[in-house]
N, C-alpha and C positions, 0 to 999 in steps of 0.2 A: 611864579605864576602857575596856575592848575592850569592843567592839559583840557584842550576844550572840549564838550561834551558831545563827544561822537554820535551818540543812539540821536540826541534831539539834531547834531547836523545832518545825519542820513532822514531823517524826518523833513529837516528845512528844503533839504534837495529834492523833496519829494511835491513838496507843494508849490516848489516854483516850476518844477518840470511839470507836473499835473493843472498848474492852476488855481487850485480850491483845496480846501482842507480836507474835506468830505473825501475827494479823488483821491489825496494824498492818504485816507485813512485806509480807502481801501484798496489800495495798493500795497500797503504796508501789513494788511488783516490787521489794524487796530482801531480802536473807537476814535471817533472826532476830537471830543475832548483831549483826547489822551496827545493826540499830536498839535493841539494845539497850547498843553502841559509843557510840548517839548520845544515850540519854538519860543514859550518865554525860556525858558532856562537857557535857547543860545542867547536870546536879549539881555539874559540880564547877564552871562557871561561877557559878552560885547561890551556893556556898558550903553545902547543905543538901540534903536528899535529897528527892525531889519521891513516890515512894511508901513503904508503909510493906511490907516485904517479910515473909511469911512464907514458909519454905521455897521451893515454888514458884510462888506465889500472891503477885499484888500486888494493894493495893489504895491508890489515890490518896488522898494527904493535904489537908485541909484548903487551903491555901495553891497545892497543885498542880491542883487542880480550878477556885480563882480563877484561876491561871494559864492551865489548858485552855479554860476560857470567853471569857476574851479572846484566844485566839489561836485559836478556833474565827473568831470575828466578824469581827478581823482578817485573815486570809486569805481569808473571803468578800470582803471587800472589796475584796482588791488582787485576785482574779481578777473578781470583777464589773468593777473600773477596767480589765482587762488586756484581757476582752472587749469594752468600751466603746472603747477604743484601735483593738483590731482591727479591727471595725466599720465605723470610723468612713474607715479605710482601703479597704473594702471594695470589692473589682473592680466596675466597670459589667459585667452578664453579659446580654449580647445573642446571642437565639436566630435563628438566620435560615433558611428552608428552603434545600436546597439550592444551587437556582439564583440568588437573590438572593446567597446568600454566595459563591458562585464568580465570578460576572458582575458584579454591581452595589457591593457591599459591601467583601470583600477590594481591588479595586484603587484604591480608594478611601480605604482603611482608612487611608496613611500621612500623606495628610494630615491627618485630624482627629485622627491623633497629632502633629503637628507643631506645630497651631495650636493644641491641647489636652494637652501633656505631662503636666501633674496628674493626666490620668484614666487608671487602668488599668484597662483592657475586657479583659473576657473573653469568647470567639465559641463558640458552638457550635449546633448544627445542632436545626432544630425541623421536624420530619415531617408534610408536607400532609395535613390530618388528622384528626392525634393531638391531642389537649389537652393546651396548654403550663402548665405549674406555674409560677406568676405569685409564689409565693413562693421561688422560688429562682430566678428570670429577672425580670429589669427591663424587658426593650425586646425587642419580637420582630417580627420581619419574617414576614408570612405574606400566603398567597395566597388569596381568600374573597370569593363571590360578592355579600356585602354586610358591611361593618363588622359586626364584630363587638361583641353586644352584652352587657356586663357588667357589674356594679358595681367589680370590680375592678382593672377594665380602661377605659384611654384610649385608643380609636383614631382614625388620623389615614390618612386618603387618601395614599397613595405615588406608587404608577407605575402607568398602564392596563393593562391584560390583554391586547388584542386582539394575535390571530397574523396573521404574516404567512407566506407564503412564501417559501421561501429555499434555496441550495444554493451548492456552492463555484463559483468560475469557471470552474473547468474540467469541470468535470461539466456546467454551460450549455454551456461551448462543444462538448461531444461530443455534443448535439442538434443545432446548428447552426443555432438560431433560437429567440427569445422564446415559449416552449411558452403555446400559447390553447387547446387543446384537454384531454379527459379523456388522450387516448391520450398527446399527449406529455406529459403527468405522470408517466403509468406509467412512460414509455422512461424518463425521468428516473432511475427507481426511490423511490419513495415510505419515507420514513423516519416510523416511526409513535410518539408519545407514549404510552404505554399499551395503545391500543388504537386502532383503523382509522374509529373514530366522528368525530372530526375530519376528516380526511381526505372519508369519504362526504360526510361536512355540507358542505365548502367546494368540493369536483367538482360535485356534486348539481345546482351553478348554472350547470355548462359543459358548453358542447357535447360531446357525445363524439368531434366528428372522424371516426366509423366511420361508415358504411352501413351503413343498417338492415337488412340480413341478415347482418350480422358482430356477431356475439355482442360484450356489453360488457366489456372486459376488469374483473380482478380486482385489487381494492385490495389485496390482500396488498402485503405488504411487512416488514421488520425493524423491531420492536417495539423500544422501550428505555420499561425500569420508569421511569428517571429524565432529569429535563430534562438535565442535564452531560452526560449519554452520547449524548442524540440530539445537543446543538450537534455533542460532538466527530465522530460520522459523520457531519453533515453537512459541517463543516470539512473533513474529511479525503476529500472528494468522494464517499462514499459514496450519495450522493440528495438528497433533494428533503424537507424538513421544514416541519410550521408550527410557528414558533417566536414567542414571544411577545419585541413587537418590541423593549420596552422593555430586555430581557436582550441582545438581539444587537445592538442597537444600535452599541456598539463594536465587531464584527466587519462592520458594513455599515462604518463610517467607514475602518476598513483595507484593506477587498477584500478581507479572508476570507472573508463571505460576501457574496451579492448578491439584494437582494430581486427577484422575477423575476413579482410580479402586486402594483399597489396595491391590489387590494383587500383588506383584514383581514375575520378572523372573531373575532366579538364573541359571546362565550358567555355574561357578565357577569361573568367573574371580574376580580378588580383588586388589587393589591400593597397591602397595607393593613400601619402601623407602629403597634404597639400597646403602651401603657405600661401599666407597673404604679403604682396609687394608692396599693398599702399597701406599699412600697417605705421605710426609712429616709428620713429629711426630705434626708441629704446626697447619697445617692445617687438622691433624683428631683431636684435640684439638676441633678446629673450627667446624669441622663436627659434631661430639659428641654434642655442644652446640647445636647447631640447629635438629638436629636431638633431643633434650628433649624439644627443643622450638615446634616442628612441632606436637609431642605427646599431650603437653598439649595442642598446638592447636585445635588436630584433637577432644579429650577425653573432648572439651567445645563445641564441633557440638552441 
């Protein structure tokens, strides 16, 4: 005997659960006709007619309503099994603010696919800020003057905050000496994170260099909203930034840029790696791995 014809039974379940064929069409996005194509083809597989038709009125038999009942149950169940499937494949979906994902994270990324091919991650960006939605993100990298604290949430100490100073080598070398004063900062040309409050805070400690009847010069300088945009003027010698050391870090080891004062400014902010607890059991499986992947990363800086 043939297997019976599946597409017209999902069809028949559809017009006994809707009612009318019409309902049942569009419910399915297909034409009238077409589903009413499909319920001869389960009659004529049956051998028996499955409604009792008056003119243009049907009304389900007996024996056709046992049959709608179990293929109502039945098809919950293979799309509850087909979401369990999908699920269970589910991308790790790691949010990270900008500058970790550009500096820290993306160049890193290929190997904990390499050592970890079973996991498919998905990256996308989470706003210094903003409050991250923990049920559609698993793992997020954020910036925060102390862990954050949640029930939802696991976090775990990253990378330190503190800035440094920094600018390209050729922009030091058109000063023509290691700047200790406020004045050569300025000639540097000062590149600002936001706003110029960093900047005051970490001058505030140096000499100005001027004689006191020569007015202080002004911090002004070009503003960038986001961390990517000040690294790149500072790369590209446009001045003098505090950049948080743990993101440039790989540009001090190439000579892109050069840190040019050991001293750091400590605001308390710190890189904090934060999991999600109501997360599927396979996908904190998942997170757990990488999240000892990201440790050993962070503990070989």
């Amino acid at each position: 005997m043939t297997t019976p014809p599946l597409n017209a039974l999902r069809a028949f379940e559809a017009v006994a659960r809707t009612g009318s064929f019409r309902a049942a069409a569009e419910t399915l996005f297909v034409t009238q006709s077409a589903v009413s194509h499909q319920i001869r083809n389960v009659e004529d597989w049956l051998g028996k007619p499955l409604f009792e038709r008056e003119g243009n009125r049907t009304r389900l038999l007996p024996h056709g309503a046992d049959l709608a009942r179990s293929l109502a149950g039945s098809l919950a169940e293979i799309e509850a099994a087909c979401n369990r499937a999908r699920k269970s494949n589910q991308a790790l979906v790691i949010a990270a603010i900008p500058s970790v994902a550009m500096c820290w994270l993306i160049p890193r990324l290929s190997r904990f696919r390499t050592a970890h091919p079973e996991i498919e991650i998905r990256i996308v960006y989470a706003m210094h800020g903003r409050e991250i939605n923990f049920h559609d993100v698993h793992l997020a990298f954020v910036f925060a003057k102390q862990a954050p604290s949640d029930p939802i949430i696991e976090a775990h100490f990253h990378l330190a905050g503190q800035s440094v100073p920094v600018c390209s080598p050729s922009r030091l070398a058109s000063l023509g000496r290691t700047p200790e004063s406020v004045a050569d900062f300025v000639t540097l040309g000062l590149l600002h994170d936001g706003t110029p409050t960093g900047w005051t805070k970490w001058l505030s400690e140096l000499d100005s260099g001027l004689p006191d009847h020569v007015e202080a010069p002004s911090f002004e300088g070009t503003t960038f909203e986001d961390f990517n945009l000040l690294r790149a003027a500072a790369l590209s010698g446009q001045g003098v930034a505090l950049c948080p050391k743990a993101m440039i870090q790989p540009d001090l080891n190439s000579g892109g840029l050069v840190q040019i004062s050991q001293r750091m400014q400590d605001e308390g902010y710190n890189y904090y790696l934060l999991a999600s607890t109501t997360a599927p059991p396979l996908v904190k499986r998942q997170a757990q791995v990488f999240c000892d992947w990201a440790m050993t990363e962070r503990d070989e800086v």
